[in-house]
C-alpha positions in Angstrom: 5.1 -63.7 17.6 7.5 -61.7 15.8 10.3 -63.0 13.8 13.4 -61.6 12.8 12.6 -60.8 9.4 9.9 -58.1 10.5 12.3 -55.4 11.9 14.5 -56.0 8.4 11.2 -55.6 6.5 10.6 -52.3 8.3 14.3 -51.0 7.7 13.8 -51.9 4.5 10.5 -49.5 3.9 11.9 -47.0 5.4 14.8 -46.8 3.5 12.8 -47.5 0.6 10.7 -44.5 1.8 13.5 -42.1 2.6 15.2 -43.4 -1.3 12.5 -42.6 -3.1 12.0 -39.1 -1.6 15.7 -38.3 -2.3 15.6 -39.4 -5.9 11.8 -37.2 -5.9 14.0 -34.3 -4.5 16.9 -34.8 -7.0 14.8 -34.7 -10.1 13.7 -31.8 -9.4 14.1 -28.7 -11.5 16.2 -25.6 -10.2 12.9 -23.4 -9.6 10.7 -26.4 -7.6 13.5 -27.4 -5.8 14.2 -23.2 -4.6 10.2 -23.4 -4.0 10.8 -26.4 -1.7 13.3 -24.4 0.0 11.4 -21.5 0.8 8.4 -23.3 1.6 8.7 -23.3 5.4 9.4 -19.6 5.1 5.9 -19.1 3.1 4.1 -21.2 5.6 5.5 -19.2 8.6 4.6 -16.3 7.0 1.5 -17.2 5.7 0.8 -17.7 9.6 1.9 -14.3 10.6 -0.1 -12.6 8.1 -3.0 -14.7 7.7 -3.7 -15.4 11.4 -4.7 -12.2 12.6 -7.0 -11.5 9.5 -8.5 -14.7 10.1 -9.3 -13.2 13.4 -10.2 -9.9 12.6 -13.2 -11.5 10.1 -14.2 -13.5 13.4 -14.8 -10.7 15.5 -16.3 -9.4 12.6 -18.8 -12.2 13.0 -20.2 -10.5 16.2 -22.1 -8.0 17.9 -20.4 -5.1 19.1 -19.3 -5.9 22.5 -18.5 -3.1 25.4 -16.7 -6.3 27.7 -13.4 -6.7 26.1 -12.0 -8.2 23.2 -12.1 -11.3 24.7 -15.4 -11.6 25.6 -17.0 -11.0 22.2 -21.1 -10.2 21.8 -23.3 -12.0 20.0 -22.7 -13.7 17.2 -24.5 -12.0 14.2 -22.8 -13.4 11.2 -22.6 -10.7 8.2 -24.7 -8.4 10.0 -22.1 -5.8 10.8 -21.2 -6.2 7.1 -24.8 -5.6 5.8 -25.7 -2.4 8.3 -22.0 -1.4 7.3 -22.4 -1.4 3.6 -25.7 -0.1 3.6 -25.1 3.0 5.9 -27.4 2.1 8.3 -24.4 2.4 11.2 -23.1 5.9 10.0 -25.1 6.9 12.8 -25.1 4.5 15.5 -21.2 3.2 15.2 -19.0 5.2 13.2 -17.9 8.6 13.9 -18.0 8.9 9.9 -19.8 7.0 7.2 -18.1 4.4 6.0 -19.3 5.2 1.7 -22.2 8.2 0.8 -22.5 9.7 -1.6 -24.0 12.8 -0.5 -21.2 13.8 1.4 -18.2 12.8 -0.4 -15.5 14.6 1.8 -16.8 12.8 4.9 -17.2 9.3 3.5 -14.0 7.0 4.4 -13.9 5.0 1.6 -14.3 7.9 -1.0 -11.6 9.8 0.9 -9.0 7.1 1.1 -10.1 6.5 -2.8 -9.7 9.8 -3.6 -6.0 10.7 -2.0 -4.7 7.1 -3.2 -5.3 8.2 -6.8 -4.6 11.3 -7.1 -2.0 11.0 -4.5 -0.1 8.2 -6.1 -0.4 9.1 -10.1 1.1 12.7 -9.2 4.1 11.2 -6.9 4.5 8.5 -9.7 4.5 11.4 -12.6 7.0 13.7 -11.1 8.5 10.6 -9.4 9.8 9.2 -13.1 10.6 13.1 -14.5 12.8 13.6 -11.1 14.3 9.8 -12.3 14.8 10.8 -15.5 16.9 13.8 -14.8 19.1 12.1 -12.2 19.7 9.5 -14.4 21.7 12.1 -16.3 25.5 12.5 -16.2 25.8 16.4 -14.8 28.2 17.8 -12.2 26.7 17.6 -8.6 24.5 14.6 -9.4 25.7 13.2 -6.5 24.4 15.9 -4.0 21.0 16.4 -5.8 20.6 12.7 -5.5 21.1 12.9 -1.8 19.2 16.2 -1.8 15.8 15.0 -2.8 15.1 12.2 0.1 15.5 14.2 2.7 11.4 15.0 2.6 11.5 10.7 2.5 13.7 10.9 5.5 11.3 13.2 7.8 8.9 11.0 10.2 5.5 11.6 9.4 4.8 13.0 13.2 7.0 16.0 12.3 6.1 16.1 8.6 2.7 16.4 10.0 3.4 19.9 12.0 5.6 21.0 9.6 2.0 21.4 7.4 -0.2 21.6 9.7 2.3 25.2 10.9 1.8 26.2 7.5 -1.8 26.5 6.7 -2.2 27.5 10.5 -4.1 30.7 10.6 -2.0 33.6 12.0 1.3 31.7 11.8 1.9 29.9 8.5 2.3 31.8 4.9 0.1 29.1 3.1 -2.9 30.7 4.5 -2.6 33.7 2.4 -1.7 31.1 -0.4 -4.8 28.6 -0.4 -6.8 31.6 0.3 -5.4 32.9 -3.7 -6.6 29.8 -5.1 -9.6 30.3 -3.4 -9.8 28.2 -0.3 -11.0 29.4 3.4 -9.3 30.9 5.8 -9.0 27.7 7.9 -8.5 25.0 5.1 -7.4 22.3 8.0 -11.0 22.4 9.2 -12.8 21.9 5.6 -12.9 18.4 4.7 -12.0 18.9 1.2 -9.7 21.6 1.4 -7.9 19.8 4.4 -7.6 16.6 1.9 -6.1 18.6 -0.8 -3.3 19.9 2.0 -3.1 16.4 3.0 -2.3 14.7 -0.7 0.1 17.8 -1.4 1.9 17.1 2.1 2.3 13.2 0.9 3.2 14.3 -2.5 6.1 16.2 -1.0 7.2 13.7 0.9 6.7 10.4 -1.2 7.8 11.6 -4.5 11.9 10.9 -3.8 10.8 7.4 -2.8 9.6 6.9 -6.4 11.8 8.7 -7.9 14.9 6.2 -6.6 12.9 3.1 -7.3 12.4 4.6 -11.1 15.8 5.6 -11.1 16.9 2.1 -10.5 15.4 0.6 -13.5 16.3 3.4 -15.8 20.3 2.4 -14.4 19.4 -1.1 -16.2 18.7 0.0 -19.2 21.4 -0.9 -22.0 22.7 2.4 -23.1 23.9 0.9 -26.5 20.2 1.1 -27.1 20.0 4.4 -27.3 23.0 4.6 -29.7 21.6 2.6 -32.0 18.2 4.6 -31.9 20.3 8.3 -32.5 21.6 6.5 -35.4 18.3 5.5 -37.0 17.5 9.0 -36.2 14.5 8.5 -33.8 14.0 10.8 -32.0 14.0 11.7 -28.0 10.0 10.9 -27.5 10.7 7.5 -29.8 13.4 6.8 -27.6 11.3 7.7 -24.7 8.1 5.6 -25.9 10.2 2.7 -27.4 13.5 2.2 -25.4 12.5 3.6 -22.0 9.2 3.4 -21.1 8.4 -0.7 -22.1 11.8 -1.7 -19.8 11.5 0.5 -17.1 7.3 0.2 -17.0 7.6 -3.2 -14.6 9.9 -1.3 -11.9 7.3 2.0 -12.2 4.4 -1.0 -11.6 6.4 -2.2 -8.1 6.8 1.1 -7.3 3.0 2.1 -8.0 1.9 -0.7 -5.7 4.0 0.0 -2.7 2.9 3.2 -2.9 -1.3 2.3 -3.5 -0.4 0.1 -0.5 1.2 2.6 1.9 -1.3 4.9 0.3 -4.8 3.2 1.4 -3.6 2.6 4.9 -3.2 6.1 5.3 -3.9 7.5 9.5 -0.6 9.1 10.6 -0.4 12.5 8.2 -4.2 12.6 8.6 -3.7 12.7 12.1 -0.7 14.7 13.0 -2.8 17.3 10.5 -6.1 17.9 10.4 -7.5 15.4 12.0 -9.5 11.7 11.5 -13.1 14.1 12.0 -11.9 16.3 9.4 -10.3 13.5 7.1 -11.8 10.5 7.6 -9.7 7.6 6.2 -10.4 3.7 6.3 -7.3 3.6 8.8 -9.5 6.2 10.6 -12.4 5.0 11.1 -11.0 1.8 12.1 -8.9 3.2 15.1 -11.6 5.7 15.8 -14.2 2.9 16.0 -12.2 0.7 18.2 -11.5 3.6 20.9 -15.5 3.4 21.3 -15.2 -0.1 22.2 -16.9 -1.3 18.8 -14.7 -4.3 18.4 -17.4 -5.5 15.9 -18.0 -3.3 13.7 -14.4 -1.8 13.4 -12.9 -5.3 12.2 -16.0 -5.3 9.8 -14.5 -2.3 9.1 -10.6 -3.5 8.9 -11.5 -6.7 7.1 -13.6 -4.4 4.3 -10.4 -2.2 3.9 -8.1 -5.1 4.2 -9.7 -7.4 1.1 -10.3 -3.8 -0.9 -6.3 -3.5 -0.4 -5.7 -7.0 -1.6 -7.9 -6.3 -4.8 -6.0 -3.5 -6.0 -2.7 -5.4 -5.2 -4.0 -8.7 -7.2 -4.7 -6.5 -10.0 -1.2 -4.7 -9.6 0.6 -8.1 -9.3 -1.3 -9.4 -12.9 -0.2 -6.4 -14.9 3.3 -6.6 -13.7 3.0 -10.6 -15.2 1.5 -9.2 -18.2 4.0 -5.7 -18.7 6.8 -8.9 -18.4 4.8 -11.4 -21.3 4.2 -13.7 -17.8 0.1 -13.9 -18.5 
């Protein structure tokens, strides 16, 4: 039998309930309660991004399959991942081997290493002296600013062409160039030659993209520092080493990983080129795979390149904490 009390008792929790989470929410400090905020954001994006990976390793999980992607094969657990690691499906699977040693120029994962590095250290070098000079009060700054992303701006389709028509035998003038510093006639079908025209084609391109995100954090540094420095008489390298470099070194670190990001996932410029047979990337081998209908071991494949990626951006993300005194 109920009574009257009951539905008054229930009121009563609930509004007991619903007062003690308000005063939880109001004691708060500002940076939990802006965490709370954003928490439904972080969980719909966690979803988007962590759903399809969670997929990918499933697929992983089985045997290459020649039905569909959604009729899998066999399940085979880390098979793929074993034969994958240990070459034994250069031969049978991939177009390319995924890592050997013996031929460099042809293994993805040495490739992708490779123009990542070099790639990214050279765009991030003349990246922060382009910045540098910018940042300087001189008449057409303006223009020169504006001047140096249009290479940014070009699609990398038509980027692409523009290199592939210049070390094209019989039609570009690089030819005759590469072939001075002693490279073949046809340097788009040598592996390493073609990755050297590659990196040099990204350089030219990416470089303004550092350059304005350096550029940025050299605007926010307090000039009176500087005036205070000429007055102690240090001089331009001190200023350089001890003013410059320690405020503007966390924006250069952003900038480095976007660039080690966009840099490992590397397939369009390859492409559009030389080629994924001449230049095999990660990206490469995984699209490549796929096309053969190896669903299996091309999201071995993905999932390796993805977890690789997340590495280098964990160990990007801890030095920014520590360049800022956060770790």
């Amino acid at each position: 039998m109920v009574t009257e009390g009951q539905p008054e008792s229930r009121v009563q929790q609930r509004s007991g309930a619903y007062a003690s989470a308000v005063r939880w929410v109001e004691n708060l400090d500002e940076d939990k309660f802006a965490y709370l905020l954003l928490a439904p954001a972080f969980l719909l994006l966690a979803f988007i991004a962590f759903w399809p990976l969670f997929r990918t390793f499933i697929i992983s999980l089985n045997a290459d399959s020649l039905r569909g992607v959604a009729q899998l094969g066999e399940f085979v657990g880390f098979e793929n991942y074993v034969a994958l690691l240990t070459g034994e499906l250069d031969t049978v699977a991939l177009p390319n081997p995924f890592f050997d040693l013996s031929a460099p120029f042809e293994s993805a994962l040495i490739v992708t290493a490779i123009f990542t590095i070099v790639g990214v250290v050279f765009e991030t070098l003349l990246g922060f002296g382009q910045a540098l000079v910018l940042d300087q009060d001189f008449r057409g700054r303006r223009w020169v600013r504006v001047a140096i992303i249009i290479p940014w701006a070009i699609p990398i389709v038509i980027q692409g062409m523009i290199f592939y028509l210049i070390f094209q035998p019989g039609v570009g003038f690089g030819v005759g160039i590469a072939e001075a510093i002693g490279f073949s006639g046809t340097p788009l079908t040598n592996s390493a030659e073609a990755l050297a025209i590659i990196t040099l084609a990204d350089v030219w391109k990416t470089t303004a993209f550092m350059a304005l995100l350096i550029l940025a954090g050299l605007q926010s540094v307090d000039r009176s520092l500087y005036d205070v420095a000429r007055v102690s008489g240090a001089s331009k390298w001190h200023q350089f080493r001890l003013i410059t470099l320690p405020i503007v070194l966390p924006t250069v670190l952003v900038a480095m990983l976007f660039r080690t990001l966009d840099a490992a996932r590397i397939y369009g410029l390859i492409e559009s080129t030389a080629g994924c047979t001449t230049v095999p990337s990660l990206s490469c081998l995984v699209v490549t795979t796929f096309s053969v209908r190896r669903y299996g071991t091309a999201s071995a494949v993905a999932f390796v390149t993805a977890a690789l990626i997340g590495l280098v951006a964990m160990g990007f993300i801890i030095q920014l904490y520590r360049s800022r005194g956060g770790i």
